[in-house]
C-alpha positions as CSV (number, residue, x, y, z in Angstrom):
1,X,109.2,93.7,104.5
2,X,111.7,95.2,107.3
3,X,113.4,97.3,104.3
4,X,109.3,99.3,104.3
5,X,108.6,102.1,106.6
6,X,105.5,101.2,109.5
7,X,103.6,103.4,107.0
8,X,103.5,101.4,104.1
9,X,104.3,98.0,105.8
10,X,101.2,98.6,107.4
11,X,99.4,99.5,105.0
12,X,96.0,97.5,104.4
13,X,96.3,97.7,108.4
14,X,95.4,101.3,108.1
15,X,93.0,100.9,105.6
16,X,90.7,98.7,107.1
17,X,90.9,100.9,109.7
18,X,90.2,103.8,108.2
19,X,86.8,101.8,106.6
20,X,85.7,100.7,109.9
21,X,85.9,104.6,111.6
22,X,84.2,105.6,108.5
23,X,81.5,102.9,109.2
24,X,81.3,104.5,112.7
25,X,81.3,107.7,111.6
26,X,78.3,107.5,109.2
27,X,76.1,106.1,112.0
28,X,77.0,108.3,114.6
29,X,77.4,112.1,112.6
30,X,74.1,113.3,111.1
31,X,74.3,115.9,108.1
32,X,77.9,114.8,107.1
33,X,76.3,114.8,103.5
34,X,75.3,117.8,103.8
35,X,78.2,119.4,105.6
36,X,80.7,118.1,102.8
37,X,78.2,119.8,100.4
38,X,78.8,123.5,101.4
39,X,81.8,124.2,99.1
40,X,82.5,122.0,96.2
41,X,85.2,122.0,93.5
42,X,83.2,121.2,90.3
43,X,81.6,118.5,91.6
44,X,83.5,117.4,94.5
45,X,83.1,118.7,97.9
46,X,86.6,120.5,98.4
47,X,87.9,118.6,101.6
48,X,87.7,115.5,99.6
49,X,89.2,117.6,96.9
50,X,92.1,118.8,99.0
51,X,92.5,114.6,100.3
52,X,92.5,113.9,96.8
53,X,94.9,116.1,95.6
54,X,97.3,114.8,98.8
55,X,96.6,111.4,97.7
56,X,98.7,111.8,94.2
57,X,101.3,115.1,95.2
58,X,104.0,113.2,97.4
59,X,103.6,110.1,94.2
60,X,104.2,112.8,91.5
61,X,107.0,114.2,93.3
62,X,108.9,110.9,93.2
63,X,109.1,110.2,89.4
64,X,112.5,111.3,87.8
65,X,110.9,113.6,84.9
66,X,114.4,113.8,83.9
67,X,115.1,110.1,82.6
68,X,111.7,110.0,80.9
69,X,114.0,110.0,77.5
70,X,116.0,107.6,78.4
71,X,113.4,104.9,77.9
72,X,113.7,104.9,74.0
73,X,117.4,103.4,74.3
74,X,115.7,99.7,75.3
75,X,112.8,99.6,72.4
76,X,111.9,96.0,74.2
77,X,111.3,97.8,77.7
78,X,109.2,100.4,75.8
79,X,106.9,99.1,73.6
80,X,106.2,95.5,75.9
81,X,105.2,98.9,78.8
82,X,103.5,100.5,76.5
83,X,101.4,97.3,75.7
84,X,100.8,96.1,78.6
85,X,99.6,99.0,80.2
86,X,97.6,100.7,77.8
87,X,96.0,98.1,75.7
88,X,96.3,94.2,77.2
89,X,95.6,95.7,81.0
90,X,92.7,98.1,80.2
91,X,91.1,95.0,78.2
92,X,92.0,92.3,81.1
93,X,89.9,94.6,83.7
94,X,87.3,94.8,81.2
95,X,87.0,91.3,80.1
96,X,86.7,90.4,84.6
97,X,84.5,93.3,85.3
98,X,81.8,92.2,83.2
99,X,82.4,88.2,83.6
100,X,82.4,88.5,87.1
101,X,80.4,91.9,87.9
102,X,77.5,91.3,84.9
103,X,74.9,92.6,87.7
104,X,76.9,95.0,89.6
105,X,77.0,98.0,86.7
106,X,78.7,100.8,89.6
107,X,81.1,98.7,90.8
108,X,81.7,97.0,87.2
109,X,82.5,100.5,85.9
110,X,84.6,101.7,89.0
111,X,86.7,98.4,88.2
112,X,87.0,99.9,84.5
113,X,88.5,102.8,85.8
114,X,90.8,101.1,88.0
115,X,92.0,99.2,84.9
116,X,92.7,102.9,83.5
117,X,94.7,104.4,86.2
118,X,98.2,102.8,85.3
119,X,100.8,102.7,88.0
120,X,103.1,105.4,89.3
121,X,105.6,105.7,92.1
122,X,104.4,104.0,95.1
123,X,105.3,100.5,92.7
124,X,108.7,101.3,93.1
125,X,108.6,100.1,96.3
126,X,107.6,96.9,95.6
127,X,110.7,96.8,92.2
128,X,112.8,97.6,94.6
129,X,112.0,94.9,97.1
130,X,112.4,92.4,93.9
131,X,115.8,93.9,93.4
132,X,114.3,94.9,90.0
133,X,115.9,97.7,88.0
134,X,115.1,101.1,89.8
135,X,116.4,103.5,87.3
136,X,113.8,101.4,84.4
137,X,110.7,101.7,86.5
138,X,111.1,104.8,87.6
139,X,111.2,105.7,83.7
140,X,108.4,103.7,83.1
141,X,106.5,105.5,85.8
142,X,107.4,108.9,84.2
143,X,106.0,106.9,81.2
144,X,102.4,106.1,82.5
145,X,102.3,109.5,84.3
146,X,102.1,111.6,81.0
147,X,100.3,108.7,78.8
148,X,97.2,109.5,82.1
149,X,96.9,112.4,80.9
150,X,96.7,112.2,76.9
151,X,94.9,108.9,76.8
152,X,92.9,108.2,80.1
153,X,89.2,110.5,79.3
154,X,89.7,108.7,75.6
155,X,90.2,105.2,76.8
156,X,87.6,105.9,79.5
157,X,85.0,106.5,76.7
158,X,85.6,103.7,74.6
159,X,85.7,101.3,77.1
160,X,82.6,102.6,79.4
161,X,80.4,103.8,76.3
162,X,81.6,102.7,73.1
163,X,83.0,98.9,73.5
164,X,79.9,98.0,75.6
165,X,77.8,99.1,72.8
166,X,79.6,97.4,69.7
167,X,79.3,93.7,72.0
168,X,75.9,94.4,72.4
169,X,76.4,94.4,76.0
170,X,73.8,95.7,78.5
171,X,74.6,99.0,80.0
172,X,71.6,100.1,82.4
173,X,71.7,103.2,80.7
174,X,74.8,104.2,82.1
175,X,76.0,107.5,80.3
176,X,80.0,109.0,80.5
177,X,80.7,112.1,79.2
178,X,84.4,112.1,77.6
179,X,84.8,115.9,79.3
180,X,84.1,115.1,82.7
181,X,86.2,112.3,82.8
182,X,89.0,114.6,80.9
183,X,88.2,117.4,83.7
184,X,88.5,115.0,86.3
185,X,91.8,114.1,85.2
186,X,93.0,117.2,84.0
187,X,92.6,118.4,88.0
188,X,93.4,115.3,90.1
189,X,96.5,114.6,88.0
190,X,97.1,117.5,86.3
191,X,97.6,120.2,89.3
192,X,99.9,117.1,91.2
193,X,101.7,115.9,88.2
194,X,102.8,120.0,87.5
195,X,103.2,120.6,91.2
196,X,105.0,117.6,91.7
197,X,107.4,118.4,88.0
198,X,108.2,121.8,89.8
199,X,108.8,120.7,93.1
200,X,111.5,118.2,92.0
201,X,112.5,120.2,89.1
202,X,112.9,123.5,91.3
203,X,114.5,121.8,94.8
204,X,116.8,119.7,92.9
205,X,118.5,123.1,91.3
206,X,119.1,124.6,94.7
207,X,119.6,121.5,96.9
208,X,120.7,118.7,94.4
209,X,119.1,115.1,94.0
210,X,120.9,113.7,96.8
211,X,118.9,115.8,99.5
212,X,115.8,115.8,97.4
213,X,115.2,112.3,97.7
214,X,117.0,111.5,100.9
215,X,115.3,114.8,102.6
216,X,112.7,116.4,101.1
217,X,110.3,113.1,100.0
218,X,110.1,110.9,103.6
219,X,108.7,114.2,104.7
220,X,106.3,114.8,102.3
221,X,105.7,110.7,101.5
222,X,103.3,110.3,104.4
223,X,101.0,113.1,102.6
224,X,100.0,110.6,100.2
225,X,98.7,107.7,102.8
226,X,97.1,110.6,105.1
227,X,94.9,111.8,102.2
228,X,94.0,108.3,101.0
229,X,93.0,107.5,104.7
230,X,90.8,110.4,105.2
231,X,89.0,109.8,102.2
232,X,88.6,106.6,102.4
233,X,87.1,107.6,106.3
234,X,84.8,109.7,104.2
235,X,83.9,107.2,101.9
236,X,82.8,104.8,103.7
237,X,80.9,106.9,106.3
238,X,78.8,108.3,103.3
239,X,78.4,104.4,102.0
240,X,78.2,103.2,105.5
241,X,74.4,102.3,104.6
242,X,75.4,100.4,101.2
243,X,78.0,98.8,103.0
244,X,76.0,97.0,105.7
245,X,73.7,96.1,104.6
246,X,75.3,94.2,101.5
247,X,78.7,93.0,102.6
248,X,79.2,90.6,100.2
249,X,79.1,92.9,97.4
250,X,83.2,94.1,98.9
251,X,84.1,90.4,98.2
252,X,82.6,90.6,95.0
253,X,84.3,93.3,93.9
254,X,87.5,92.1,95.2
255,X,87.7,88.7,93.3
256,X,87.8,90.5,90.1
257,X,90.7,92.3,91.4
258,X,92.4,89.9,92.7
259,X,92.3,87.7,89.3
260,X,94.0,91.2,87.5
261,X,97.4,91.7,89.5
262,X,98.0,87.9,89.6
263,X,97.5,87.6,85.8
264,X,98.7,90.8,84.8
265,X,101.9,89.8,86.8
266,X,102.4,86.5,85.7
267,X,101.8,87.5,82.3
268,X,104.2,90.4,82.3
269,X,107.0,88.5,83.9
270,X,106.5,86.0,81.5
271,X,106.7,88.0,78.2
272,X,109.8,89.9,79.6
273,X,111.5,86.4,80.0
274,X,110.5,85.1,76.7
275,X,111.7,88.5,75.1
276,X,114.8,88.0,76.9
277,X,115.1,90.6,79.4
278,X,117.4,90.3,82.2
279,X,115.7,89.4,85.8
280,X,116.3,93.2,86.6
281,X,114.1,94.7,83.9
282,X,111.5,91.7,84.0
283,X,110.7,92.3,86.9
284,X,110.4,96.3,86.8
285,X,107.9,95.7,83.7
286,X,105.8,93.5,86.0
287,X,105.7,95.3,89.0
288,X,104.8,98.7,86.3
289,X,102.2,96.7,84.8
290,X,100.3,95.2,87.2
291,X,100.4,98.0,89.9
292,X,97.7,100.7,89.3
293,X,97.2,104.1,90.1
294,X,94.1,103.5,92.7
295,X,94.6,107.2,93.7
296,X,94.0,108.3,90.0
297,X,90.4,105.9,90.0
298,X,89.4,106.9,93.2
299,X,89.6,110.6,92.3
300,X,88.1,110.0,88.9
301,X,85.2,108.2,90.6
302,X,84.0,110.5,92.8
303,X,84.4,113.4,90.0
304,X,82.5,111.9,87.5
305,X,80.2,109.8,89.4
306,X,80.2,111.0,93.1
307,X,81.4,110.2,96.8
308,X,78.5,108.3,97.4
309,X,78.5,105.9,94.5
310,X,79.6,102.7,93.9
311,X,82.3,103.3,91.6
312,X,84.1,105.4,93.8
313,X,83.5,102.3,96.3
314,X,85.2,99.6,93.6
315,X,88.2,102.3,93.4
316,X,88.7,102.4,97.5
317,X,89.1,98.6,97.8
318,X,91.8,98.6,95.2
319,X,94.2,99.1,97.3
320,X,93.0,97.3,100.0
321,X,93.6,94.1,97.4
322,X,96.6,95.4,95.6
323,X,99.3,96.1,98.4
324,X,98.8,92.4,100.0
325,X,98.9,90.6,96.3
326,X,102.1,93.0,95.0
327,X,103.6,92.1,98.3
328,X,103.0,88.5,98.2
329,X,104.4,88.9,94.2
330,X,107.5,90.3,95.9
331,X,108.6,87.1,97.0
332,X,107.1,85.2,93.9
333,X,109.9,87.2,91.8
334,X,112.6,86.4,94.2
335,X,111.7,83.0,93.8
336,X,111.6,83.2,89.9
337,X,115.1,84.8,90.1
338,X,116.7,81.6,92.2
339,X,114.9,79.3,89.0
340,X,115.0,81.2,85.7
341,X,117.9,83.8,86.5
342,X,120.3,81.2,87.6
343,X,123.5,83.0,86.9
344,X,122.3,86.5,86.9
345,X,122.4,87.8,90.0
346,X,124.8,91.2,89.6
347,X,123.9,95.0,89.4
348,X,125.0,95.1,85.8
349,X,123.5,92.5,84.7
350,X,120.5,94.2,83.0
351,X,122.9,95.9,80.8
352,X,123.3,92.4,79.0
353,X,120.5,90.7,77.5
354,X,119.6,87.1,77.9
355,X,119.4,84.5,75.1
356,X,116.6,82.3,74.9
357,X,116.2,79.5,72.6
358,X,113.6,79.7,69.9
C-alpha cells in the first residue's frame, strides 16, 4: 500500500465521501435537476458529460497501444483473456444479478453493465503490487479497450433483452435499444480511447516514453479520480431521496458484487496455474479479469438510462466494492506466490512456462 499515491490509497475514503456531500447536497440545493438540465449532450447533462469524459481520458492515456500485437506471441495469455473477460465474466454477473437482485430490476441491470465494462489501466496498479507481469496486462488492457468498443452495445443486448427472454425470465418491461447503448459507448469511450491513442501516440514522438509516463501521466492521473468524485457528488445528490430512504438496497447491491471479483479472481488465478502460466502472467490475467471498467458502466448508465436511475446507482458502488476486494486480492496473490510459485520468484521467469502434472 505505501508503493500507491494518497489518491488512490485512499481511494474508497474519497468515495464515501464524495456520497455523503452528495447526500448533503440534494437536501440542501433546490433545482439541481433542473439546473443540470439546461444543456445536455444527447441525453446527459454536459457537466456530467465533461466528469465523464475525465473519468476514462487519464485511463486511456495509460495503455501501451503500441504492444497491443504483441499479445498473439502467448496464445495461452490470449485466448484464457479473451474468455474470461468476454464470455465467463459477462455470464458470472449475470447469473448473481438475477439470483441475488430477482426484485431489484435497475440495479439488476446496472450490475449487467458493470459485468460489461471489462478492465483497463487503473488494474495495473493492483498487477503491479502482485509483482505480476506489467508489460502482459498492460497488453491485455489494450486488449479489452478495443474489444469495448466492437462488442459491448452487442453483448449489452443479448444479455439485457435477448437472454432474459429465451429463460423465460421476468423483465418488468424493461426495453434496451442496441443504438443507445452503441451511442453511449461510442462517446464515453470512443472520444477518450482516440484522445488518449493521440495523446500518447503524439507526446511520445516529441518527448519519448520515458517522460511520457514518468511526466506527463501523474499530472493528468488525478483527472480520472476528480471526475469520478464529482459525479458521483452528483449522483447521489439527485438519488439522495432513493438513498435514504432505502439503505439497505446499497448492501444489496453490493453482495452481488462482492461474490464477482472474489470468484472471478479465484477462478482466473486458478485456470492460469492449471494452464501452466508462470506466477507473473497468472496473476496479470486475474487482476485483468476480475477488475472492471466502473467508469465505462457508470457512463453507460446514465446515457441510456439516466442520472437519476438506479442503474447508474449499481455502477457508482462498483468501485466503492472493487478497490477494497482487488486490494485485499493483492496480498492473496503474494500469498499464492510463497505456496504455488515456490521456486519462481525472478523477473524472467514468465518467459518460461511451468509444468504441471496431468
Amino acid at each position: 500500500m505505501k508503493r500507491l499515491g494518497l489518491l488512490d490509497r485512499l481511494l474508497p475514503v474519497w468515495i464515501m465521501a464524495a456520497m455523503a456531500l452528495g447526500l448533503v447536497l440534494g437536501r440542501s440545493v433546490t433545482g439541481l435537476d433542473e439546473a443540470l438540465s439546461e444543456i445536455e449532450v444527447g441525453s446527459v447533462s454536459l457537466p456530467i458529460a465533461i466528469g465523464l469524459l475525465l473519468m476514462m481520458y487519464p485511463v486511456l492515456a495509460k495503455v501501451r497501444y503500441d504492444e497491443l500485437g504483441h499479445v498473439t506471441g502467448d496464445r495461452r495469455l490470449l485466448v484464457s483473456s479473451i474468455v474470461l473477460n468476454w464470455v465467463l465474466g459477462p455470464a458470472l454477473m449475470f447469473a448473481l444479478a438475477w439470483l441475488l437482485l430477482p426484485d431489484l430490476p435497475e440495479y439488476r441491470t446496472g450490475l449487467i453493465i458493470v459485468g460489461l465494462a471489462r478492465c483497463i489501466a487503473m488494474v495495473l496498479i493492483w498487477n503491479d503490487l502482485a509483482c505480476g507481469d506489467g508489460e502482459a496486462a498492460a497488453i491485455l488492457v489494450a486488449l479489452n479497450a478495443v474489444f469495448q468498443i466492437l462488442a459491448f452495445a452487442g453483448l449489452g443486448y443479448f444479455y439485457l433483452e435477448l437472454l432474459p427472454g429465451w429463460l423465460g425470465l421476468d423483465q418488468t418491461g424493461l426495453d434496451v435499444s442496441v443504438w443507445s447503448i452503441a451511442k453511449s459507448v461510442l462517446v464515453f469511450l470512443g472520444i477518450p480511447l482516440a484522445a488518449g491513442f493521440l495523446t500518447r501516440t503524439l507526446a511520445e514522438r516529441a518527448k519519448g516514453r520515458e517522460w511520457y509516463e514518468a511526466r506527463f501521466l501523474p499530472k493528468i492521473g488525478p483527472l480520472a479520480l476528480y471526475g469520478l468524485l464529482f459525479t458521483i457528488v452528483i449522483l447521489f445528490a439527485l438519488q439522495g431521496d432513493t438513498i435514504t430512504g432505502n439503505p439497505l438496497d446499497v448492501a444489496r447491491i453490493a453482495l452481488p458484487l462482492l461474490a464477482y471479483f472474489t470468484l472471478m479472481w479465484a477462478g482466473s488465478f486458478l485456470m492460469g496455474y492449471r494452464l501452466g502460466m508462470s506466477y507473473e502472467r497468472t496473476t496479470a490475467l486475474a487482476f485483468t479479469a476480475a477488475g472492471n471498467n466502473f467508469e465505462l458502466a457508470i457512463a453507460v448508465a446514465i446515457g441510456v438510462f439516466g442520472v437519476t436511475s438506479g442503474e447508474a446507482l449499481a455502477g457508482v458502488v462498483g468501485p466503492l466494492i472493487e478497490v477494497p476486494v482487488l486490494v485485499g486480492l493483492v496480498y492473496v496473490a503474494l500469498w499464492a506466490r510463497r505456496r504455488c510459485y515456490p521456486s519462481d520468484h525472478s523477473p524472467s521467469a514468465h518467459d518460461v512456462p511451468r509444468r504441471t502434472s496431468a
